[in-house]
mmCIF file of the N, C-alpha and C atoms, coordinates in Angstrom:
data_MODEL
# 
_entry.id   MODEL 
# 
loop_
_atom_site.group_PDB 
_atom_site.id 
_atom_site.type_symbol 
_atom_site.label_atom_id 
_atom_site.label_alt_id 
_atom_site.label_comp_id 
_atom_site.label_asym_id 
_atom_site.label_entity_id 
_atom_site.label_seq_id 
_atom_site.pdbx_PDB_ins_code 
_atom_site.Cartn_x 
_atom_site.Cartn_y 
_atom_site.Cartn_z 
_atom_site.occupancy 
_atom_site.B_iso_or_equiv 
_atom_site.pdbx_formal_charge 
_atom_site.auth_seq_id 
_atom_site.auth_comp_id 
_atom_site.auth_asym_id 
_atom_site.auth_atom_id 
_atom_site.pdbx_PDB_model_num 
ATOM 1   N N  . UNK A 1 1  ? 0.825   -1.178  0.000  1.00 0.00 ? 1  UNK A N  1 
ATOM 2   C CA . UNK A 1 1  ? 0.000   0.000   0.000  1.00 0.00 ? 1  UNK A CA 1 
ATOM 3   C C  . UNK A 1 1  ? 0.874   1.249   0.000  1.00 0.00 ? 1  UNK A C  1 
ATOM 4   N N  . UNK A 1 2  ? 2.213   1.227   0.740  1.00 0.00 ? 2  UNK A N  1 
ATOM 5   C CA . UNK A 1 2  ? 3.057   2.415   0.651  1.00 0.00 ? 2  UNK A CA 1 
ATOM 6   C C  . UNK A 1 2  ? 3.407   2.769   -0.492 1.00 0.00 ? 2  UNK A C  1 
ATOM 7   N N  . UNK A 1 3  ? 3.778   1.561   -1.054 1.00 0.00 ? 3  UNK A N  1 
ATOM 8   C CA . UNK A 1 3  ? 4.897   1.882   -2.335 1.00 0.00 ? 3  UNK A CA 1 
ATOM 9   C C  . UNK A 1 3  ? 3.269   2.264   -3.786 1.00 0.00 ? 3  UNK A C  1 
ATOM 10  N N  . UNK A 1 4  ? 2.704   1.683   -3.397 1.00 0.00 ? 4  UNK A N  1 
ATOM 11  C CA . UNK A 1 4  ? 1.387   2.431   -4.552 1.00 0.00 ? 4  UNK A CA 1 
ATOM 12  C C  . UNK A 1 4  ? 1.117   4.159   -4.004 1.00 0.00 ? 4  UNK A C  1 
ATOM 13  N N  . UNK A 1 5  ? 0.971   4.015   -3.127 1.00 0.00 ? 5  UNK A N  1 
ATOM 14  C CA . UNK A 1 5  ? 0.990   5.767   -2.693 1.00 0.00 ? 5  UNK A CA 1 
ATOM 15  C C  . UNK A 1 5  ? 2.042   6.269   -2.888 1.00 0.00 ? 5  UNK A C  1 
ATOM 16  N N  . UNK A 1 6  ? 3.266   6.216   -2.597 1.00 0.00 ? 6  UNK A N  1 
ATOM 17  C CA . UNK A 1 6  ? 4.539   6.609   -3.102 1.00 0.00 ? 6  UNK A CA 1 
ATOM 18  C C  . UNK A 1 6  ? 4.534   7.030   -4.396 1.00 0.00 ? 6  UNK A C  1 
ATOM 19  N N  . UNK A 1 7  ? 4.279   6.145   -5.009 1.00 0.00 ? 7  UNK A N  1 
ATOM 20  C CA . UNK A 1 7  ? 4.513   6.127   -6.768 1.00 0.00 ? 7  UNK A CA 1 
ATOM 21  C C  . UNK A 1 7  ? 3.028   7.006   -6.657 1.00 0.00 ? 7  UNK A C  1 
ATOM 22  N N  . UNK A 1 8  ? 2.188   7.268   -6.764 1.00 0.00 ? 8  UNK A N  1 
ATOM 23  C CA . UNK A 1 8  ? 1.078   8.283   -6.755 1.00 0.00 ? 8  UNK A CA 1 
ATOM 24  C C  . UNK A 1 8  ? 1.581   9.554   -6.580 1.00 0.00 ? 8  UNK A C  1 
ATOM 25  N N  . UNK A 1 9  ? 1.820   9.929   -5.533 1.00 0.00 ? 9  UNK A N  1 
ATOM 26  C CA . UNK A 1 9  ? 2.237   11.230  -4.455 1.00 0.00 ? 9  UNK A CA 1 
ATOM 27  C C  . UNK A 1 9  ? 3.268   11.418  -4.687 1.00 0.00 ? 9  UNK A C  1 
ATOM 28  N N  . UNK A 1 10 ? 4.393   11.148  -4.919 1.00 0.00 ? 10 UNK A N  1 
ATOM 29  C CA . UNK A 1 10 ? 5.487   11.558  -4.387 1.00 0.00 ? 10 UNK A CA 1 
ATOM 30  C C  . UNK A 1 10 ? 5.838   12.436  -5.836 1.00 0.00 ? 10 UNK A C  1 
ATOM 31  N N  . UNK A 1 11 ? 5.708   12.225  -7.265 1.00 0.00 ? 11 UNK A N  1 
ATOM 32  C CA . UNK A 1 11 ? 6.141   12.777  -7.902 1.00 0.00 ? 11 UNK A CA 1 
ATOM 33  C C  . UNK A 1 11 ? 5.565   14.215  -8.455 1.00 0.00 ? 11 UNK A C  1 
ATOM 34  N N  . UNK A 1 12 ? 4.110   14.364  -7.456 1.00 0.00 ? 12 UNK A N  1 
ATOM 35  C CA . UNK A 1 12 ? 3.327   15.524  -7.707 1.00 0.00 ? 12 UNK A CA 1 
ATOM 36  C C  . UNK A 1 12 ? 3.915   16.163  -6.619 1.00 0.00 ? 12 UNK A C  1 
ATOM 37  N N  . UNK A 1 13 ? 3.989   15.527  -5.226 1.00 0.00 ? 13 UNK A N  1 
ATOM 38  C CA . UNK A 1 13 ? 4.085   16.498  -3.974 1.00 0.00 ? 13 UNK A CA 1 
ATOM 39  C C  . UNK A 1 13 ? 5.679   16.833  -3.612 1.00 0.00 ? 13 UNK A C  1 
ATOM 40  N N  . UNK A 1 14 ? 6.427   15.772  -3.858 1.00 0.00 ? 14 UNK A N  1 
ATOM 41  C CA . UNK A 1 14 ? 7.822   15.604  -3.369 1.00 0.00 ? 14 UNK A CA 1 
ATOM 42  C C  . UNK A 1 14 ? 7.786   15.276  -1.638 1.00 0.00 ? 14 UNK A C  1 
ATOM 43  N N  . UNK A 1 15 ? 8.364   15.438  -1.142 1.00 0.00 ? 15 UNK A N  1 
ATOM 44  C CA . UNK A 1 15 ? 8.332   14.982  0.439  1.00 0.00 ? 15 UNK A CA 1 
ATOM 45  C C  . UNK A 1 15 ? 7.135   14.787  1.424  1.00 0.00 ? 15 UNK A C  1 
ATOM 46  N N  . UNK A 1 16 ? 6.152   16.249  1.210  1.00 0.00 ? 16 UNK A N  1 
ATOM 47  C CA . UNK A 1 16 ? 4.753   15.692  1.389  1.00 0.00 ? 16 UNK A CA 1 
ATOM 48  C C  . UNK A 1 16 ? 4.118   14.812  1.218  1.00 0.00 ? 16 UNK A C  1 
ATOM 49  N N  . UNK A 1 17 ? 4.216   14.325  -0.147 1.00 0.00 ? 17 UNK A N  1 
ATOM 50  C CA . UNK A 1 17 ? 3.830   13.076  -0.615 1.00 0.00 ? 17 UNK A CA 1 
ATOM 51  C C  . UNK A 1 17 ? 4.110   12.043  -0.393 1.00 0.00 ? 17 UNK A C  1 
ATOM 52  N N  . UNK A 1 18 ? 5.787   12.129  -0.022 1.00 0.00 ? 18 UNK A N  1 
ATOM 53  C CA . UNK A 1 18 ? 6.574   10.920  0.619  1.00 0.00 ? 18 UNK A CA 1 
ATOM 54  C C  . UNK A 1 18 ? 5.952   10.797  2.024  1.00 0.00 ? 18 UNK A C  1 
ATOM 55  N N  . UNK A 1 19 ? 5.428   11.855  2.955  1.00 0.00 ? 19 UNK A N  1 
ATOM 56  C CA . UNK A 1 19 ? 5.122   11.927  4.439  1.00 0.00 ? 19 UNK A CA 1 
ATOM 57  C C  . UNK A 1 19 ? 3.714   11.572  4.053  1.00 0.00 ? 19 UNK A C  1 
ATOM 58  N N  . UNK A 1 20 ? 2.629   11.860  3.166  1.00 0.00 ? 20 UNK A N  1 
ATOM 59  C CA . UNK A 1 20 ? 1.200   11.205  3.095  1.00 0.00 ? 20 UNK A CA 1 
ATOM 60  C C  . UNK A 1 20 ? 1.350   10.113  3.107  1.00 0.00 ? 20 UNK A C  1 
ATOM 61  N N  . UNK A 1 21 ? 2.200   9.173   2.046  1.00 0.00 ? 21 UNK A N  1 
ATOM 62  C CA . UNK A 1 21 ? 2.368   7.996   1.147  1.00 0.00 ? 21 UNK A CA 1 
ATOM 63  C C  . UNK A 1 21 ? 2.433   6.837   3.186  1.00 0.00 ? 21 UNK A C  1 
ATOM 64  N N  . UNK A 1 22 ? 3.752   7.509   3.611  1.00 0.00 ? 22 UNK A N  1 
ATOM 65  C CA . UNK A 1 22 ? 3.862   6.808   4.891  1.00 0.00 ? 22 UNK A CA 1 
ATOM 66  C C  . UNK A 1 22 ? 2.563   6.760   5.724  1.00 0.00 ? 22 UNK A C  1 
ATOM 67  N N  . UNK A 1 23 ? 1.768   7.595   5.625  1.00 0.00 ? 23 UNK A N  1 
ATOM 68  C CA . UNK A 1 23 ? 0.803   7.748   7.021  1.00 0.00 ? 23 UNK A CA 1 
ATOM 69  C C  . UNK A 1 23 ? -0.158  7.210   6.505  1.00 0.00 ? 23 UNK A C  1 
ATOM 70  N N  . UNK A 1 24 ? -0.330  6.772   4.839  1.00 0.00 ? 24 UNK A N  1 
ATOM 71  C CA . UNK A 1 24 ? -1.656  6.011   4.622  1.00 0.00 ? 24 UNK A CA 1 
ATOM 72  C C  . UNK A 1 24 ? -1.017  4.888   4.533  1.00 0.00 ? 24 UNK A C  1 
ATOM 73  N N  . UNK A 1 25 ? -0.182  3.949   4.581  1.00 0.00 ? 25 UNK A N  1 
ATOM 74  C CA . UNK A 1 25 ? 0.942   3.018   5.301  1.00 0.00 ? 25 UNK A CA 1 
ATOM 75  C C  . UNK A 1 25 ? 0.726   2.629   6.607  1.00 0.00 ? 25 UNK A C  1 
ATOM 76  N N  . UNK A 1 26 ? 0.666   3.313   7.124  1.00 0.00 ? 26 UNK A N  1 
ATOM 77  C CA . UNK A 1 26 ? 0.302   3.041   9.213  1.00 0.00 ? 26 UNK A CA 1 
ATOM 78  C C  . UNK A 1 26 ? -0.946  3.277   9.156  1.00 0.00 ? 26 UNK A C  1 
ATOM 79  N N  . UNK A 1 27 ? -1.572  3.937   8.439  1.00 0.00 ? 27 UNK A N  1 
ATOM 80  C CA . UNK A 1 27 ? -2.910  4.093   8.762  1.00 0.00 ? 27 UNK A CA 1 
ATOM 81  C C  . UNK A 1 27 ? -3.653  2.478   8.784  1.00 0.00 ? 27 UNK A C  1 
ATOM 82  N N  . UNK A 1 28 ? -2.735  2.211   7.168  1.00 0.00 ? 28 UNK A N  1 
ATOM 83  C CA . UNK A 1 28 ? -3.589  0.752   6.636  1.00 0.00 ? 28 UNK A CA 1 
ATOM 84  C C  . UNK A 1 28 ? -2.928  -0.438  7.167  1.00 0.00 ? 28 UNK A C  1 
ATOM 85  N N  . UNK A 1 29 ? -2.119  -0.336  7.904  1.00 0.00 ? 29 UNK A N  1 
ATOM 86  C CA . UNK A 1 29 ? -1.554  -1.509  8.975  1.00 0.00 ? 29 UNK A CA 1 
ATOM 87  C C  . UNK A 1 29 ? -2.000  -1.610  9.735  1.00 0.00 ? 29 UNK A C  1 
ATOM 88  N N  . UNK A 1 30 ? -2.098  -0.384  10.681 1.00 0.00 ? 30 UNK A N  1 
ATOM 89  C CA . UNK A 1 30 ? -3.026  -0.364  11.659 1.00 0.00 ? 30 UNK A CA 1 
ATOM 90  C C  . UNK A 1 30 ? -4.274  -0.654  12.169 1.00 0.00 ? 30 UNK A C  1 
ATOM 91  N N  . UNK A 1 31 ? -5.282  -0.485  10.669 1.00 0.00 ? 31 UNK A N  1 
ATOM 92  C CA . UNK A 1 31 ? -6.709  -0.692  10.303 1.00 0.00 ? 31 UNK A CA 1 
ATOM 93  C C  . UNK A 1 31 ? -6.705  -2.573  10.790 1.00 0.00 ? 31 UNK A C  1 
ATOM 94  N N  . UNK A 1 32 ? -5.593  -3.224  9.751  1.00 0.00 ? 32 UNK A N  1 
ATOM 95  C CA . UNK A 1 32 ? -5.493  -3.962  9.406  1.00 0.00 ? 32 UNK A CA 1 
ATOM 96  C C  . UNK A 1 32 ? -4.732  -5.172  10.840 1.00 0.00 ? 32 UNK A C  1 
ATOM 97  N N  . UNK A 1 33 ? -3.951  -4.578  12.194 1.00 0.00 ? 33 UNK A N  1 
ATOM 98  C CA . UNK A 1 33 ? -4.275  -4.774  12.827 1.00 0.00 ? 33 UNK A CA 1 
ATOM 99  C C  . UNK A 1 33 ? -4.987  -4.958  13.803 1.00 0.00 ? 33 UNK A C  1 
ATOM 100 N N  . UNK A 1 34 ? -5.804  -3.957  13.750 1.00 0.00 ? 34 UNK A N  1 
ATOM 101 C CA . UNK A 1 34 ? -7.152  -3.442  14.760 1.00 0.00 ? 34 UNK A CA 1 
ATOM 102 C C  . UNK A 1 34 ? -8.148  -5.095  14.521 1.00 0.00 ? 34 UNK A C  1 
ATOM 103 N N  . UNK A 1 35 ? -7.927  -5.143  13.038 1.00 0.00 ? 35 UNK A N  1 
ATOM 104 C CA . UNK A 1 35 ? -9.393  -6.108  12.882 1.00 0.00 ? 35 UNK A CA 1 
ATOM 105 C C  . UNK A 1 35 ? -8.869  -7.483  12.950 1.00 0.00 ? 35 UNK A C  1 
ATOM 106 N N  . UNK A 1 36 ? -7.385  -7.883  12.342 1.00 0.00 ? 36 UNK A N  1 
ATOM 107 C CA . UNK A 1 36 ? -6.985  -9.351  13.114 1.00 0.00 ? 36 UNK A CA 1 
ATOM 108 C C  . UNK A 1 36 ? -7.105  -9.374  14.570 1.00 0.00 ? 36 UNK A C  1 
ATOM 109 N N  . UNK A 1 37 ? -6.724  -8.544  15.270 1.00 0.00 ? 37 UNK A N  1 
ATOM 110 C CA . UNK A 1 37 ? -7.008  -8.867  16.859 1.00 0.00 ? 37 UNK A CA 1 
ATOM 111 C C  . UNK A 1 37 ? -8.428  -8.625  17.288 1.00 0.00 ? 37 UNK A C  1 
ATOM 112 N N  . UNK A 1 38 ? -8.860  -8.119  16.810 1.00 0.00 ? 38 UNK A N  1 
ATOM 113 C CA . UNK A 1 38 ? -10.752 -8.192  16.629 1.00 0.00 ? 38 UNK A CA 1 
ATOM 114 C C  . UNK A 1 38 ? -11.175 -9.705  16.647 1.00 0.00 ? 38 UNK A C  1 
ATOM 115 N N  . UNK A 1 39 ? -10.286 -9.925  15.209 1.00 0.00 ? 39 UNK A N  1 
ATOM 116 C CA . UNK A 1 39 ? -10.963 -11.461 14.858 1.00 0.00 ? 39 UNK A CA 1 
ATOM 117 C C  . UNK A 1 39 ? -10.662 -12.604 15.889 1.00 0.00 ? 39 UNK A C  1 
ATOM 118 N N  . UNK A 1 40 ? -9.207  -12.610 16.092 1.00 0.00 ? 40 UNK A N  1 
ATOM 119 C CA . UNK A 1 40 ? -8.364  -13.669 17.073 1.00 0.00 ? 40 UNK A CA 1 
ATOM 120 C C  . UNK A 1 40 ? -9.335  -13.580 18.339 1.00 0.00 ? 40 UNK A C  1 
ATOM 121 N N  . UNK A 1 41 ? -9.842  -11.990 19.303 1.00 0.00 ? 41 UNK A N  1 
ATOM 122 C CA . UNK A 1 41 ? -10.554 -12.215 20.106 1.00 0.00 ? 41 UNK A CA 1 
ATOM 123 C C  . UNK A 1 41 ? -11.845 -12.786 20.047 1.00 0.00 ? 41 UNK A C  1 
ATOM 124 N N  . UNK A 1 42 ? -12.345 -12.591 18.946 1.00 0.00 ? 42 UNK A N  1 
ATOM 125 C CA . UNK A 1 42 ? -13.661 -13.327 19.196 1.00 0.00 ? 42 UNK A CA 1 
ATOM 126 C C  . UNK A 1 42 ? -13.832 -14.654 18.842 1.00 0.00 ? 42 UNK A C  1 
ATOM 127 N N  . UNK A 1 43 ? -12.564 -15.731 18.586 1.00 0.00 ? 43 UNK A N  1 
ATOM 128 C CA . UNK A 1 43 ? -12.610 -16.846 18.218 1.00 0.00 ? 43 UNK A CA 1 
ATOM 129 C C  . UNK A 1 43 ? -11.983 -17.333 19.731 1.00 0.00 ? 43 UNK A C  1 
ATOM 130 N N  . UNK A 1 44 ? -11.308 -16.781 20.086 1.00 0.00 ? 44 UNK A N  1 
ATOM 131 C CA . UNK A 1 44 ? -10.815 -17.275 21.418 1.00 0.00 ? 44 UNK A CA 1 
ATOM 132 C C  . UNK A 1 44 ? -12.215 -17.458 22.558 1.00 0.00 ? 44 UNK A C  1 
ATOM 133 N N  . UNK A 1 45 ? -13.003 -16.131 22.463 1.00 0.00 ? 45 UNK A N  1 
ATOM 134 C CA . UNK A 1 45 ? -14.299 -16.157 23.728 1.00 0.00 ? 45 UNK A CA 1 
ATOM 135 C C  . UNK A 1 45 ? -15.219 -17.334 22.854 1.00 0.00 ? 45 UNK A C  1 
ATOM 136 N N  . UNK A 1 46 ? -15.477 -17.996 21.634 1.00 0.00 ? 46 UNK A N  1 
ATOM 137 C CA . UNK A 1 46 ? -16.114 -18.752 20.872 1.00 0.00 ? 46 UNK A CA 1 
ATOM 138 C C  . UNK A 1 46 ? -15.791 -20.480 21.385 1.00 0.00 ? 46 UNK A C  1 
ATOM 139 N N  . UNK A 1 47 ? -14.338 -20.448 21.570 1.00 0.00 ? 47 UNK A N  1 
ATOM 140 C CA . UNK A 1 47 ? -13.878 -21.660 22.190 1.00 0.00 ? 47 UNK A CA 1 
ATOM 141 C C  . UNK A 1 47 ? -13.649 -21.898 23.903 1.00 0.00 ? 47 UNK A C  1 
ATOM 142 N N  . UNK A 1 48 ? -14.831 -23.274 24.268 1.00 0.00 ? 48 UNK A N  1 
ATOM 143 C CA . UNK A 1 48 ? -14.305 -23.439 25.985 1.00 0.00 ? 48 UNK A CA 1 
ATOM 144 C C  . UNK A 1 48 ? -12.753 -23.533 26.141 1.00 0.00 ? 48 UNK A C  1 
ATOM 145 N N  . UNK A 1 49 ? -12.195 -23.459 27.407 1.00 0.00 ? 49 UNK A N  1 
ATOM 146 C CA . UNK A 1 49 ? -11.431 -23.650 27.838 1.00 0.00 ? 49 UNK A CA 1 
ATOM 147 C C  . UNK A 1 49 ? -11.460 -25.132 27.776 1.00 0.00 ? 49 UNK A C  1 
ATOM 148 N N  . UNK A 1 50 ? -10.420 -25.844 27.350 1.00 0.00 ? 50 UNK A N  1 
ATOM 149 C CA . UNK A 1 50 ? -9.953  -27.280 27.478 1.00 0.00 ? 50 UNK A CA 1 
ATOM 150 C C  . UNK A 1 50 ? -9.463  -27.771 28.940 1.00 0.00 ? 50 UNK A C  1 
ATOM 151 N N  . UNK A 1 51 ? -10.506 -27.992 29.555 1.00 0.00 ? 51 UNK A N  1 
ATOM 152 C CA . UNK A 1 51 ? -10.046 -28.537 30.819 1.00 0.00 ? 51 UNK A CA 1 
ATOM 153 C C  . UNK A 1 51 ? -9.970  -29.845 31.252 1.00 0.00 ? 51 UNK A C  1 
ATOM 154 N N  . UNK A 1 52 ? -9.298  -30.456 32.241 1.00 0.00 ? 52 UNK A N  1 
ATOM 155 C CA . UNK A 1 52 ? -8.895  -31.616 32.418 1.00 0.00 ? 52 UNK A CA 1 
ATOM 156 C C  . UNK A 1 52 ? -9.706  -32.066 33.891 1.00 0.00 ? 52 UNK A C  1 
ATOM 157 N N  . UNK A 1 53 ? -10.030 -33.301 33.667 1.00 0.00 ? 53 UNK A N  1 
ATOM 158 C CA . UNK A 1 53 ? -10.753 -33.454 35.239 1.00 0.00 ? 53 UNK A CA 1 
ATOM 159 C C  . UNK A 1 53 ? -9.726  -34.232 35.912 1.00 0.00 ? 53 UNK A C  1 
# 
């Protein structure tokens, strides 16, 4: 996702573009962590605890 914004931005804006290109980069990692640990939690509360008698 950086390097497509990069190549977008950077040759209209120069460094701005290089500093957008990064922050829609973390933005979309971030997004993109938010919702795997979203997912992982709600499969974890979905499964009992494996207990032993």
């Amino acid at each position: 996702m950086t390097t497509t914004a990069a190549l977008l931005l950077i040759p209209r804006h120069g460094a701005e573009g290089a500093a957008g290109a990064s922050a829609i980069g973390y933005g979309a990692g971030g997004i993109a962590a938010w919702l795997l640990v979203g997912r992982v939690a709600r499969s974890a509360r979905a499964e009992p605890p494996n207990r032993r008698a």
